[in-house]
C-alpha positions as CSV (number, residue, x, y, z in Angstrom):
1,X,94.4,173.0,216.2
2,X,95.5,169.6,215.5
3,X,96.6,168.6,212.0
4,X,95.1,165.6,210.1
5,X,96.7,162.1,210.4
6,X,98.7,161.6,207.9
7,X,97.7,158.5,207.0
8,X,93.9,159.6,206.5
9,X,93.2,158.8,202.7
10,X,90.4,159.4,200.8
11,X,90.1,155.8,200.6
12,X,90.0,155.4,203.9
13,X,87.0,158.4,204.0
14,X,85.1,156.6,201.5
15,X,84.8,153.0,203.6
16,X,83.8,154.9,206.5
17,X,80.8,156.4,204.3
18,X,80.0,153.3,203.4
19,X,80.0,151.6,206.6
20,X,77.7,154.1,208.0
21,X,75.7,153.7,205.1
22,X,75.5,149.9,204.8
23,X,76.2,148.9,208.8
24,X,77.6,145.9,207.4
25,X,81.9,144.7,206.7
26,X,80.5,142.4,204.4
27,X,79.0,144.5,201.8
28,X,81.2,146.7,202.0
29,X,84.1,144.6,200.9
30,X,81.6,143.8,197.8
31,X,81.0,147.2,197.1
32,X,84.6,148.2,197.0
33,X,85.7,144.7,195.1
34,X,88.2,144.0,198.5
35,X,88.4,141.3,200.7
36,X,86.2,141.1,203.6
37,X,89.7,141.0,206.5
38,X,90.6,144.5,204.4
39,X,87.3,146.6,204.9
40,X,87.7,144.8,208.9
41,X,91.3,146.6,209.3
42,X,90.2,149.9,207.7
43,X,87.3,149.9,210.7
44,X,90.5,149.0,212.9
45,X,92.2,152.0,211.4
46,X,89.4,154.2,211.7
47,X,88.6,153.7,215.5
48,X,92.1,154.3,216.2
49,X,92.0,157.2,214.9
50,X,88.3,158.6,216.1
51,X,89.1,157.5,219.1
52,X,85.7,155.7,218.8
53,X,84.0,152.5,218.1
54,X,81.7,153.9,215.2
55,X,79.8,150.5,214.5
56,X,78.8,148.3,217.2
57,X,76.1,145.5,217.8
58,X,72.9,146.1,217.7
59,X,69.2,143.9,217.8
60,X,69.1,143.5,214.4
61,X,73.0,143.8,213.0
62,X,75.4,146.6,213.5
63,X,74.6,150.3,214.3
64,X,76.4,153.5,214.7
65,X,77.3,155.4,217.2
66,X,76.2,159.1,218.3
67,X,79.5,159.9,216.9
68,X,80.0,157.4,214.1
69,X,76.7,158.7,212.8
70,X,77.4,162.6,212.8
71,X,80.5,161.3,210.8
72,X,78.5,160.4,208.2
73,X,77.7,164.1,206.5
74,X,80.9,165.6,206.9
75,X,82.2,162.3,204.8
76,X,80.2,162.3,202.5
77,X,80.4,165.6,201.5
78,X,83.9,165.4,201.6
79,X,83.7,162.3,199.1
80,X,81.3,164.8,196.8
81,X,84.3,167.8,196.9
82,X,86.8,165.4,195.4
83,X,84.8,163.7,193.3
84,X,83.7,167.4,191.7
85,X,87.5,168.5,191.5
86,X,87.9,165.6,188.5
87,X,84.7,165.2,187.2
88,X,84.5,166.3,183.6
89,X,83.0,169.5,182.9
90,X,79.4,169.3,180.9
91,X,79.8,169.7,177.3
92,X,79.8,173.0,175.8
93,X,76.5,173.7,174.4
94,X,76.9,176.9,172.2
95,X,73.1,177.7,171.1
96,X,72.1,177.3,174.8
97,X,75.9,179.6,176.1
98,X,75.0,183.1,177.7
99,X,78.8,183.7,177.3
100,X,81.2,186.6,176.8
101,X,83.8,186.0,173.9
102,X,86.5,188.2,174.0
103,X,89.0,188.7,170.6
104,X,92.0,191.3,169.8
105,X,92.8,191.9,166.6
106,X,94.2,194.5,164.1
107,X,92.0,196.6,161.7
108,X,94.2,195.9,158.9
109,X,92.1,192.5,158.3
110,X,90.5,191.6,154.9
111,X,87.1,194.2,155.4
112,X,85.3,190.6,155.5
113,X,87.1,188.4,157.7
114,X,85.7,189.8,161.4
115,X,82.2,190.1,159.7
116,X,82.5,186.6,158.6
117,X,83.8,185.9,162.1
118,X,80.9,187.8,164.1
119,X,78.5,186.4,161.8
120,X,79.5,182.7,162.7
121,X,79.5,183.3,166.3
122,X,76.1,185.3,166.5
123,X,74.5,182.2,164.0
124,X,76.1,179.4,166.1
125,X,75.8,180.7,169.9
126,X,73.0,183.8,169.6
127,X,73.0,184.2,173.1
128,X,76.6,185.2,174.0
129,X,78.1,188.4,173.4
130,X,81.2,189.2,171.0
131,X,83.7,192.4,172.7
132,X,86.3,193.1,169.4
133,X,89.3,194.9,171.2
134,X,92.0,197.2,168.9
135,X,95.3,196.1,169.2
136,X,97.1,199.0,170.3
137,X,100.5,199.7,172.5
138,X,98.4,200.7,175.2
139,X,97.8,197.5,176.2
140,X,99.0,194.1,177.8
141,X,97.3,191.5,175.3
142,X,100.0,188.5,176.9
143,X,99.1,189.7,180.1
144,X,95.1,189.7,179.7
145,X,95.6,186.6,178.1
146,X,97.1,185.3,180.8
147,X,94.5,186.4,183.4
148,X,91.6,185.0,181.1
149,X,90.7,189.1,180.4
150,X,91.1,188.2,176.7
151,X,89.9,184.8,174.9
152,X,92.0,185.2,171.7
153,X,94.3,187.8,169.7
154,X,94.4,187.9,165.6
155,X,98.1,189.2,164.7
156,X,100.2,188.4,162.3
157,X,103.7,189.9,164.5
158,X,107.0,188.6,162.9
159,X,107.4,186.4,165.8
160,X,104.8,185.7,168.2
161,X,105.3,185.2,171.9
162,X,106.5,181.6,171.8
163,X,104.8,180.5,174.9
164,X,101.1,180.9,173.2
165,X,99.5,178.2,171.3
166,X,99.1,179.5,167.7
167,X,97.2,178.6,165.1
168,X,97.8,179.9,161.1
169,X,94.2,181.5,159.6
170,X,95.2,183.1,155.7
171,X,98.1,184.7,154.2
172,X,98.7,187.8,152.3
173,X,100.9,188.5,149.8
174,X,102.3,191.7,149.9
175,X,101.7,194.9,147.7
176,X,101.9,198.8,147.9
177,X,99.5,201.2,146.5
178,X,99.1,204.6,146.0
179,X,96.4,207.4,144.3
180,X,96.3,206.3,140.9
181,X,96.7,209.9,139.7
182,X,99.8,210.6,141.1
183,X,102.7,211.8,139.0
184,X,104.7,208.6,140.2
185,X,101.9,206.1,139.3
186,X,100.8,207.8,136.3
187,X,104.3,207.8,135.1
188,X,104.8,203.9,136.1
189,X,103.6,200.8,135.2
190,X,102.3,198.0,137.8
191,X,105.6,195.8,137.5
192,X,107.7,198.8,137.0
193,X,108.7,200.3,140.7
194,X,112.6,199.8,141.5
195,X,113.7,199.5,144.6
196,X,115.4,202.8,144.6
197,X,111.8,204.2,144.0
198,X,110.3,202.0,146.8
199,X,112.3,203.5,149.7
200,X,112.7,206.9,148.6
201,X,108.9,207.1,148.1
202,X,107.1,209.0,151.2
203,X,105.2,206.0,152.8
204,X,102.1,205.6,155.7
205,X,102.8,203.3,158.2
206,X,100.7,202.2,161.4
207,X,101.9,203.5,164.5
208,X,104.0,200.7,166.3
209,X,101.1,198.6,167.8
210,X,103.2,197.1,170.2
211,X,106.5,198.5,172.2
212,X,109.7,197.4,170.5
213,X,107.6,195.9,167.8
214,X,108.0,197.4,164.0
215,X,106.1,195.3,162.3
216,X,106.8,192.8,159.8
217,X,107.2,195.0,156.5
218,X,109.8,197.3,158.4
219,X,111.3,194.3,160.7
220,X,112.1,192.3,156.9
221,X,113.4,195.4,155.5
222,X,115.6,196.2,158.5
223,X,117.0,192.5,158.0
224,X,118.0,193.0,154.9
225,X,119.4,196.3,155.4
226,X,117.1,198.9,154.3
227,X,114.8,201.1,155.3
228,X,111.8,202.7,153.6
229,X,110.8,206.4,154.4
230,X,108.2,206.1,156.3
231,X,106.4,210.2,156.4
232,X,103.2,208.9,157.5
233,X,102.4,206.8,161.0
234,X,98.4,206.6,162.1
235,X,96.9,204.5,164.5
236,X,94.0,204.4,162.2
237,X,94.3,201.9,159.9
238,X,91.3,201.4,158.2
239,X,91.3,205.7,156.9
240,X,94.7,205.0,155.7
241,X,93.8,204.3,152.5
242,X,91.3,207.8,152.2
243,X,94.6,209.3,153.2
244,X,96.4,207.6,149.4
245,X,93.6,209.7,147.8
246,X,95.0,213.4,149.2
247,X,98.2,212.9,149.4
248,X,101.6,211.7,147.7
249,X,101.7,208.5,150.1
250,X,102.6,204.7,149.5
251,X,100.6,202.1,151.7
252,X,102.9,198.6,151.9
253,X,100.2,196.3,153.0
254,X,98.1,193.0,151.9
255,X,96.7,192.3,148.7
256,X,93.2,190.9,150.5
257,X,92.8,194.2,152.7
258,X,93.2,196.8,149.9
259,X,91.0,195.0,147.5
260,X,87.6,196.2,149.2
261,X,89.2,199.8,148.7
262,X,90.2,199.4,144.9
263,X,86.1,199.3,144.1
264,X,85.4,202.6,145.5
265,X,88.7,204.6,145.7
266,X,91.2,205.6,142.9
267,X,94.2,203.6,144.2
268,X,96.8,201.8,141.7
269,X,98.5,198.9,143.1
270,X,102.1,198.3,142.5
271,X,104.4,194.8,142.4
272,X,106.6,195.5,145.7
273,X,110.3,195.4,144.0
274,X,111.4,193.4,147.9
275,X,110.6,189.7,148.4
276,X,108.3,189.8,151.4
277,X,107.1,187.1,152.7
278,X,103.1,187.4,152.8
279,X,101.4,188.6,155.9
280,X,100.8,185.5,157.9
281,X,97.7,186.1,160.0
282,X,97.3,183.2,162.9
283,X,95.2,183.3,166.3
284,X,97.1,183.0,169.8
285,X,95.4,181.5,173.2
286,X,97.1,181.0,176.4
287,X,97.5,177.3,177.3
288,X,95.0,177.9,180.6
289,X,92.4,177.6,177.7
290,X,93.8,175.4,175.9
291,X,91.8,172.3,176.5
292,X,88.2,174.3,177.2
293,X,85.9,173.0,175.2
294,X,84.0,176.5,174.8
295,X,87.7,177.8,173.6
296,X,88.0,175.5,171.4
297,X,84.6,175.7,169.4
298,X,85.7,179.6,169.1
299,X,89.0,179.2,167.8
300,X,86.9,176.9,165.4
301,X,84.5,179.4,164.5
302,X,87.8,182.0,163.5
303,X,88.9,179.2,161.7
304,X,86.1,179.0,159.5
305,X,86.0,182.5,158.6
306,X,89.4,182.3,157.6
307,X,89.4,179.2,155.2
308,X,85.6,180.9,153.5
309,X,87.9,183.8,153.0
310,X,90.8,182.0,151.5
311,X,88.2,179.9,149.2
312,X,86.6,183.2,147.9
């Protein structure tokens, strides 16, 4: 098979359209805004290289020939396939979408912040569907980012793969908390734990969510050269807090996600005698998303949820 001339442009494909189209040089060069001796050398150019004469006289003006005409299809739907490669996609209409929106994120999360989230995307696009995923080490969130398998991850990792986009939702200072009829915490007042206590204390941690990552309570303590004793790991956040009420276990954790538990469960928080920094919650995309308009109405609607939970 013989390869395409390379000077055959698109340019070139889109005056032979026209000249089918139109049978005429002249309006041709007025279509195109070029001189009239231009359009003439591109017909040159083209019968050199069709090895045909594609317009020639006819009773009433200029005519195609048998070939020159069944040029005319394949051209023009060549002209169509480029033009679709850069034509800009229709806007994103979320109350007509049929849509799948896909999100990771940790169960650790203020109790109302994926409600809040859910609830904005059901109100906003009713006909897509929302799949939560659990972040756990059993899976390749970069990777199914990557691939478009995943639309967004919630995390708040101590540093997050630098190659996402990221954007910052709500932080959370930090506290720990314990059953509030434990010898230690009836024994203790709110501001009183000393560090000594803090790491000698038996504590419940979450399992390591990803591999090599400790999270940022044991990652901040390992920089300053401690280390807590952790007793407990589950992969179960959200029970971990039931767990405080049978046992002689400290949660470290956010001040917004134990709140929700303090109203039904006998839990005493305590100021944490380490300066952590707060938990910094923020969503991550891939850049192949980055500019999608449907993308970025979600990341708006996560957005929201976050700054109504700050506000509250």
């Amino acid at each position: 098979m013989s390869s395409l001339p390379r000077n055959l442009d698109l340019h070139l494909i889109r005056i032979l359209y026209l000249l089918l189209v139109e049978k005429n040089v002249s309006r041709v060069a007025l279509k195109l805004n070029q001189p009239q001796p231009s359009i003439s050398a591109s017909l040159r150019k083209l019968r050199e290289l069709t090895g045909d004469a594609i317009l020639v006289r006819g009773a009433r003006g200029m005519v195609p020939t048998q070939h020159g005409e069944s040029l005319m299809k394949p051209a023009k739907r060549i002209l169509d396939e480029a033009e679709s490669l850069f034509v800009r996609k229709a806007p994103f209409l979320p109350e007509d979408a049929t849509r799948t929106f896909q999100i990771a994120a940790p169960d650790y999360l203020d109790a109302r912040f994926l409600p809040n989230v859910v609830a904005l995307l059901r109100r906003g696009s009713p006909g897509s569907k929302v799949v939560i995923h659990a972040l756990g080490p059993g899976q390749d969130y970069l990777r199914m980012l990557s691939d478009g398998d995943m639309d967004l991850v919630i995390a708040n990792w101590d540093e997050p793969p630098a190659h996402l986009h990221i954007s910052k939702l709500f932080e959370d200072p930090i506290i720990c908390t314990m059953r509030a009829d434990s010898p230690y915490a009836r024994r203790t007042a709110p501001d009183a734990m000393t560090l000594e206590d803090y790491l000698d204390l038996p504590h419940v941690a979450p399992t390591q969510m990803l591999p090599g990552y400790h999270g940022v309570i044991d990652a901040h303590l390992e920089r300053l050269g401690l280390q807590r004793r952790v007793a407990v790991e589950s992969p179960y956040f959200g029970v971990i807090p039931y767990m405080l009420t049978q046992s002689d276990l400290v949660l470290t954790t956010g001040r917004q996600f134990i709140r929700a538990y303090e109203k039904t469960l006998p839990l005493k928080s305590f100021t944490v005698p380490v300066k952590f920094p707060p938990m910094r919650f923020y969503q991550l995309w891939h850049q192949r998303v980055h500019q999608s308009t449907e993308h970025k109405w979600l990341r708006d609607q996560v957005s929201s949820a976050a700054r109504a939970l700050v506000q509250s």
